[in-house]
C-alpha positions as CSV (number, residue, x, y, z in Angstrom):
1,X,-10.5,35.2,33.0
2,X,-12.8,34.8,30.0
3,X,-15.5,37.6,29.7
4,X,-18.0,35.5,29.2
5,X,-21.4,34.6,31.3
6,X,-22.0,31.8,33.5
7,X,-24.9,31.0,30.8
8,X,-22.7,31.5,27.7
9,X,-20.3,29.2,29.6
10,X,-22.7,26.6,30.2
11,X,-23.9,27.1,26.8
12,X,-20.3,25.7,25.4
13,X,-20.6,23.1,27.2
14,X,-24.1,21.9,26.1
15,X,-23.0,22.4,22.3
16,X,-19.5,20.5,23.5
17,X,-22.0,17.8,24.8
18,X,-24.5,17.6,21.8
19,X,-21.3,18.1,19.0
20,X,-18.1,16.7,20.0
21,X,-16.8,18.4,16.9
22,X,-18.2,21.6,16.6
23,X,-15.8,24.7,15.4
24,X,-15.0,27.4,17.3
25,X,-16.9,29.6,15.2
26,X,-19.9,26.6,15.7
27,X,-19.1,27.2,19.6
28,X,-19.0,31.2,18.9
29,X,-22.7,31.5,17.3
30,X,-24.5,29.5,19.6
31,X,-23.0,30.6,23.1
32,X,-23.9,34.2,22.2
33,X,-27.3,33.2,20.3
34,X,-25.9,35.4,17.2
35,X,-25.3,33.5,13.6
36,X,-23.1,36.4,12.6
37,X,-20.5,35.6,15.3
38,X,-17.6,33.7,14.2
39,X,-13.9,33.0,15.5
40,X,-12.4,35.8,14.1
41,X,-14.3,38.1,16.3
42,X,-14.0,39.4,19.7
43,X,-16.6,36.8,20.9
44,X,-14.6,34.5,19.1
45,X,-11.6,35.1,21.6
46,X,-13.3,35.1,24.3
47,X,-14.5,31.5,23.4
48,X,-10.9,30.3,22.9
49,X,-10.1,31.9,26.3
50,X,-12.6,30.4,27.7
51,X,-11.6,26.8,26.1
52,X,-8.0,27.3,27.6
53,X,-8.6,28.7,31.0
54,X,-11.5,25.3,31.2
55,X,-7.8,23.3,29.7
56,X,-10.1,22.2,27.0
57,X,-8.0,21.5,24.0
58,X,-9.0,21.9,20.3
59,X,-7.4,20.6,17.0
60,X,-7.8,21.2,13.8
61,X,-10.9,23.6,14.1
62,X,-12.3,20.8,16.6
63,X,-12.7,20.5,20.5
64,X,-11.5,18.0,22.9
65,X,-11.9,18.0,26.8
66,X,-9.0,15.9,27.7
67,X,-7.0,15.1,31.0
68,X,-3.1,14.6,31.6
69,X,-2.3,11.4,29.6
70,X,-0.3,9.2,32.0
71,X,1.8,6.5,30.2
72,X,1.3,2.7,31.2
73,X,4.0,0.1,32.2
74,X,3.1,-1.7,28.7
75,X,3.6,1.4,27.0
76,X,7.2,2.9,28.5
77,X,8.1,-0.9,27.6
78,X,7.0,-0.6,24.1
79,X,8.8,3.1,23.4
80,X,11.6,1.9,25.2
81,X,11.8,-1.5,22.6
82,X,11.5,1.1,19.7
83,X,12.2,4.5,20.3
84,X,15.2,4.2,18.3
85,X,13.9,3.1,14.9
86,X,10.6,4.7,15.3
87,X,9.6,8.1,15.7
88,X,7.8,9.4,18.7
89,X,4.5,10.4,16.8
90,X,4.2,7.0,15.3
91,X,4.5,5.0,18.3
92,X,1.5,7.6,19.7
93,X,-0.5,6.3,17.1
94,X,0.2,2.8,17.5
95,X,0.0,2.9,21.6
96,X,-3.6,4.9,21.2
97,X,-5.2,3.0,18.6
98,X,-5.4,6.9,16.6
99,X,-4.2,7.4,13.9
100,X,-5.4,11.2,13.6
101,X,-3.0,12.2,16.4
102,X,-0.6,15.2,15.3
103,X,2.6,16.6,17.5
104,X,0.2,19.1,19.0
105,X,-1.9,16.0,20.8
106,X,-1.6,14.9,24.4
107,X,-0.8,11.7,23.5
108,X,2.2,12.7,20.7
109,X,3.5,15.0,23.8
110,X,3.7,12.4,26.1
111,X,5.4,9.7,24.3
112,X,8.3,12.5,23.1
113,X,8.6,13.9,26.9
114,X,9.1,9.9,27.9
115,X,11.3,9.4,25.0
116,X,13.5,12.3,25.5
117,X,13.7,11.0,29.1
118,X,14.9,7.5,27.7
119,X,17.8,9.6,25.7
120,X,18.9,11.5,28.6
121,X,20.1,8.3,30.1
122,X,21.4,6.8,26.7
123,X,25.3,8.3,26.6
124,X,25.3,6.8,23.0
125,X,22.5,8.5,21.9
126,X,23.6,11.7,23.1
127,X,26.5,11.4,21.2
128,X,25.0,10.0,18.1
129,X,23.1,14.0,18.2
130,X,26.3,15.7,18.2
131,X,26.5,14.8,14.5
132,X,23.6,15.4,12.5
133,X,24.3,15.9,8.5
134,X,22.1,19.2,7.1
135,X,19.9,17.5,4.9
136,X,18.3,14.9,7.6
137,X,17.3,18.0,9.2
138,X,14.3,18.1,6.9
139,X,10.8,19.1,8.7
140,X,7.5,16.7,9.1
141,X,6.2,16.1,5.4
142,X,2.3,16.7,4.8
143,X,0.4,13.6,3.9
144,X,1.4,11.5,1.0
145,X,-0.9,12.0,-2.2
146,X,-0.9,9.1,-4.5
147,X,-1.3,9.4,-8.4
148,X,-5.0,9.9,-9.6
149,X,-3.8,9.8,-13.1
150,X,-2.3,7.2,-16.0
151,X,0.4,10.2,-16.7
152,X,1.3,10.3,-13.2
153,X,1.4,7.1,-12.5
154,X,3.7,6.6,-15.4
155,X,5.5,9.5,-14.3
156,X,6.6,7.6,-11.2
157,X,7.5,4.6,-13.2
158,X,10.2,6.2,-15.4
159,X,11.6,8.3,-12.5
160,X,12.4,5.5,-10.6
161,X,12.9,2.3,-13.2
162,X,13.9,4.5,-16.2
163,X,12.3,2.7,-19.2
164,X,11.2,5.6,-21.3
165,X,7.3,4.4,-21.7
166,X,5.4,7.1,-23.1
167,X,1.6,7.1,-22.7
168,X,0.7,7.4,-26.4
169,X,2.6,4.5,-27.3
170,X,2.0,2.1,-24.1
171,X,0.7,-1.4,-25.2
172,X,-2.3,-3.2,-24.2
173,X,0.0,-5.0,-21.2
174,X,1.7,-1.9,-20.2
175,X,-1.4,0.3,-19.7
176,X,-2.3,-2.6,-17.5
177,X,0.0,-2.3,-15.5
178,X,0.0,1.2,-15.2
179,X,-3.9,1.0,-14.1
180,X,-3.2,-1.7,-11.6
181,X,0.0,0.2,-10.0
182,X,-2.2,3.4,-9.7
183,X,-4.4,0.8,-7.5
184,X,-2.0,-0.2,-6.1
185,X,-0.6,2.8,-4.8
186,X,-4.1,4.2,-3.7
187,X,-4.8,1.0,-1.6
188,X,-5.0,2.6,2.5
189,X,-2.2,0.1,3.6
190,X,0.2,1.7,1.1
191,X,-0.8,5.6,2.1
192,X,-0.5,4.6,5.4
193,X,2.5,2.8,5.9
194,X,4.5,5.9,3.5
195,X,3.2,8.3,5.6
196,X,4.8,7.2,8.7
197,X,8.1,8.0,6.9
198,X,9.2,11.7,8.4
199,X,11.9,12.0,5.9
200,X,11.2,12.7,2.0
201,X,14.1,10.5,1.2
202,X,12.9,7.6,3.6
203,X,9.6,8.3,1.6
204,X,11.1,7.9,-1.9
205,X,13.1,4.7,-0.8
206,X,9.8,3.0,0.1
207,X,7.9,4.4,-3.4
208,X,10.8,3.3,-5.4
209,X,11.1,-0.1,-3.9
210,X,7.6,-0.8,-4.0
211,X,7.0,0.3,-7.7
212,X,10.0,-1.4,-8.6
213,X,8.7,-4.5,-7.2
214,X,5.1,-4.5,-8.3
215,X,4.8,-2.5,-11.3
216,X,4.8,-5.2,-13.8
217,X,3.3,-7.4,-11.5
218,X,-0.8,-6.9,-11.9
219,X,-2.2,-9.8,-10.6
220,X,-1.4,-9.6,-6.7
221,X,-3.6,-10.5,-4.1
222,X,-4.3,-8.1,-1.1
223,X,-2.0,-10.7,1.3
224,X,0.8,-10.5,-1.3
225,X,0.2,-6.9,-1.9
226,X,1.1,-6.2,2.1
227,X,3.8,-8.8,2.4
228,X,5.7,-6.6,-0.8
229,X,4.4,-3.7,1.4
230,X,6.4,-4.7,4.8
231,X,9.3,-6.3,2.2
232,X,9.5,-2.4,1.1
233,X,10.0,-1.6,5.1
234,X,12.7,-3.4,5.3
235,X,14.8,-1.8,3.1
236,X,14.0,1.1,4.4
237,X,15.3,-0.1,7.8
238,X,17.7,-1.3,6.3
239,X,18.8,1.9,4.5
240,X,18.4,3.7,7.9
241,X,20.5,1.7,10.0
242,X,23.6,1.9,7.8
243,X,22.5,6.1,8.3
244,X,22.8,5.5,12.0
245,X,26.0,3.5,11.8
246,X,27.9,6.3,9.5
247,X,26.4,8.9,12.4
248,X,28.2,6.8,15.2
249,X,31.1,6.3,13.0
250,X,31.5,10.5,12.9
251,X,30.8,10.5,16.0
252,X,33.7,7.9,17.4
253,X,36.2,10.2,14.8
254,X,35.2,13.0,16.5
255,X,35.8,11.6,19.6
256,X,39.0,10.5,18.7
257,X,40.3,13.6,16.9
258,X,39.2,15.0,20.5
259,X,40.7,12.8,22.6
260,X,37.3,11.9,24.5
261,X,37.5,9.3,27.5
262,X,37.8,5.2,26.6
263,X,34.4,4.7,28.0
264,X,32.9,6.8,25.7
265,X,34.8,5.5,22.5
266,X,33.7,1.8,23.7
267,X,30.3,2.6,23.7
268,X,29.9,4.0,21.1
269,X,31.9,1.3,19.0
270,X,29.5,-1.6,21.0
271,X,26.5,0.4,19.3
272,X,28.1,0.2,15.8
273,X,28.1,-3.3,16.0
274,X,24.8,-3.9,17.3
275,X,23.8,-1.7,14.5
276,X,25.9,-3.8,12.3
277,X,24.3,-7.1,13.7
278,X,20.7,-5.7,13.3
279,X,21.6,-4.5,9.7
280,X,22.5,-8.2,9.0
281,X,19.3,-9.5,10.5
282,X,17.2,-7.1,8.4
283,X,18.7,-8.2,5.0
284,X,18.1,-11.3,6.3
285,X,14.7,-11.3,6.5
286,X,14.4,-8.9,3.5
287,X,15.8,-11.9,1.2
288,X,14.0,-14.5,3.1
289,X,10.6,-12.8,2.2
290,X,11.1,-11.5,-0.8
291,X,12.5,-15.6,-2.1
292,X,9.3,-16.4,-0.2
293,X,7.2,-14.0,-2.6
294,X,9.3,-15.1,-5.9
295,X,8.7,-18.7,-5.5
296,X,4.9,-18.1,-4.2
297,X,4.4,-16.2,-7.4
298,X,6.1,-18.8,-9.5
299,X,4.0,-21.6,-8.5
300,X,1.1,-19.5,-8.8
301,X,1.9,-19.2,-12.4
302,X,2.9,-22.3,-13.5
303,X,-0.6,-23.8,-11.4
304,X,-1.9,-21.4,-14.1
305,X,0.0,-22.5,-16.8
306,X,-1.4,-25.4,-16.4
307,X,-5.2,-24.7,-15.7
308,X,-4.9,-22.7,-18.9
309,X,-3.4,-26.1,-20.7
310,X,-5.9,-28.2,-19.5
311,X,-8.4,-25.9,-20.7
312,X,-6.9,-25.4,-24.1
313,X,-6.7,-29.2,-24.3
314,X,-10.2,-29.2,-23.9
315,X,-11.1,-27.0,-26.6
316,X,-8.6,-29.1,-28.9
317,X,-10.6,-32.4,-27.6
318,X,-14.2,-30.3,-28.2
319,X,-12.6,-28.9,-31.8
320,X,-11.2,-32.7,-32.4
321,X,-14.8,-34.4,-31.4
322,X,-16.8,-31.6,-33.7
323,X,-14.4,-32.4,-36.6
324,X,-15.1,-36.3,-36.0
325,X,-18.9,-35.6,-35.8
326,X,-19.1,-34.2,-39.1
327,X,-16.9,-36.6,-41.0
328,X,-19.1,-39.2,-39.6
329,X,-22.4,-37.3,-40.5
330,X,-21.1,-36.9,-44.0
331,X,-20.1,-40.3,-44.5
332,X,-23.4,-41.4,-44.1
333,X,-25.2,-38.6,-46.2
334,X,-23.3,-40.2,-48.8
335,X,-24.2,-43.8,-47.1
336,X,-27.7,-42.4,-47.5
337,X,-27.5,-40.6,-51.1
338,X,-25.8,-44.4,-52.4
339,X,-28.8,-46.0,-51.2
340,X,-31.2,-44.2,-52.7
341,X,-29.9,-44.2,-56.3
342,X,-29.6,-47.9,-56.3
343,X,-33.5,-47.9,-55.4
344,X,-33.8,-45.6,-58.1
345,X,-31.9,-47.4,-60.4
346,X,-33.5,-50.9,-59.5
347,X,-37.2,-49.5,-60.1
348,X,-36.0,-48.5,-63.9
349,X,-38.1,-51.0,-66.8
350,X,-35.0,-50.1,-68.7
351,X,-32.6,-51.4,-65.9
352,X,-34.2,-54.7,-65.4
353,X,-34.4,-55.7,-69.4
354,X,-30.5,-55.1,-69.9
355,X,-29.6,-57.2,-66.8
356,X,-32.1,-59.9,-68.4
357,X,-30.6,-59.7,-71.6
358,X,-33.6,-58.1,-73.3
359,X,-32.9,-55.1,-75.7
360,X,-36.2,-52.9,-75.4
361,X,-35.6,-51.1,-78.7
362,X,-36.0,-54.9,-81.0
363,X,-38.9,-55.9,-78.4
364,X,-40.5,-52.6,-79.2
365,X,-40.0,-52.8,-83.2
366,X,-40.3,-56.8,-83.6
């Protein structure tokens, strides 16, 4: 039992009550009344104690009074539809609306003791196990940090597409596009979706296809943004099944170097071909959406093509109409200049005598 008082006790549980997420060394100071407690302590311990013999969980420095999670009809139905392409920590999230769960959560627990339950009765799955390659044995990846710089951004684009841009000599276009994949790639639909990924190479499948995709491509709208998003899933679905079909594949070879029972071998070479048939379906809908995007973007641009036509034809009429406006106003400047020398010219003395026929030089010295 936990050595501490019935007050102390109840004084957990009013913190608990006021703070949700208090620390244990939060929990510590003010069940003993001391700010110099902390969870490193012996105090300390005997709050943790206390925490586990009340089965009051705490994660990630935090504290959580939680009962046994007990999974609905709905949701064995749902793990059941997916446990094999998703992993069991994923479909806790999606089934609890949380997206904070961890392995070490009730939830994530209880989905992976239902899942391995499902496997126990799947022969085919227990003999997909048999065979697993060394490097798919890679532990759960942190979180996925995204570039926060033009360098690493373009980092990420020659790693993956190879064209030698180097930051000093990008062009106006190209450093563009390097701003608006760095957007791109910060966006929380991107960080999340990559961080469902277990596997760095499932990770680096999804980067790759997405940068190859959108990195010269900066004018995307947020629905197009998550339709190249789920178009990037697929070929990493894609890439998976074909993993899970050369594991069955070792597997029936194994079997057959072994001499395992027909059952067995029939199983397992019905699962390769509904493997193979949902491989087909997801390259199916991989070209399907990404034609859909292609020809969505194309129209788009050409639509622009043509606003920005009609507005240059504008200008040209405007341009045209100013050029006309001035010829016209300096025709009759001139109109107006003509005019006024011949009223000059017919108010002359001088003028009027020669068109009479009157020289003014013999009238003046007759």
């Amino acid at each position: 039992m936990s050595d501490l008082t019935e007050e102390q006790g109840n004084r957990v549980r009013e913190i608990l009550k006021k703070n949700p997420e208090a620390s244990i060394s939060e929990i510590t100071v003010y069940a003993y009344d001391d700010p110099t407690m902390d969870s490193r302590s012996k105090e300390g311990r005997s709050v943790k104690k206390f925490l586990l013999d009340n089965k009051i969980e705490y994660k990630n420095r935090s504290v959580f009074t939680r009962d046994r999670i007990e999974l609905t009809k709905e949701q064995q139905e749902f793990i059941e539809n997916n446990y094999k392409n998703q992993h069991y920590l994923d479909m806790a999230k999606i089934l609890f609306k949380n997206n904070d769960l961890t392995h070490l959560n009730l939830e994530a627990r209880e989905v992976n003791k239902y899942v391995e339950t499902i496997q126990k009765k799947d022969p085919t799955h227990l003999e997909m196990n048999t065979y697993v390659p060394k490097e798919r044995n890679n532990n759960p990846l942190g979180e996925y940090f995204p570039p926060r710089r033009s360098d690493q951004t373009l980092y990420r684009i020659n790693r993956y597409l190879n064209i030698g841009w180097e930051l000093e000599k990008l062009k106006a276009v190209q450093i563009k596009q390097v701003d608006t994949l760095q957007r791109y790639l910060n966006t929380f639909s991107f960080c999340y979706q990559i961080n469902t990924y277990r596997r760095d190479d499932d990770r680096k499948l999804f980067e790759d296809a997405f940068i190859r995709y959108t990195y010269d491509k900066e004018d995307l709208t947020q629905e197009e943004l998550d339709q190249f998003i789920v178009l990037c899933t697929e070929v990493v679905t894609a890439s998976t099944i074909l993993q899970q079909v050369e594991d069955l594949r070792q597997t029936l070879r194994q079997a057959s170097e072994e001499e395992e029972g027909r059952n067995i071998k029939m199983q397992l070479n019905e699962a390769i071909s509904n493997l193979q048939t949902e491989y087909n379906q997801c390259r199916g809908r991989q070209n399907k959406l990404y034609k859909s995007l292609v020809d969505d973007r194309s129209k788009k641009i050409q639509e622009r093509k043509q606003e920005n036509a009609s507005i240059l034809n504008l200008v040209q009429a405007w341009k045209d109409e100013e050029r006309r406006k001035s010829i016209v106003h300096l025709a009759e400047a001139q109109k107006q200049n003509l005019e006024g020398e011949a009223r000059r010219l017919s108010s002359m003395d001088e003028l009027k005598a020669v068109i009479r026929g009157i020289d003014i030089d013999e009238m003046v010295h007759s």
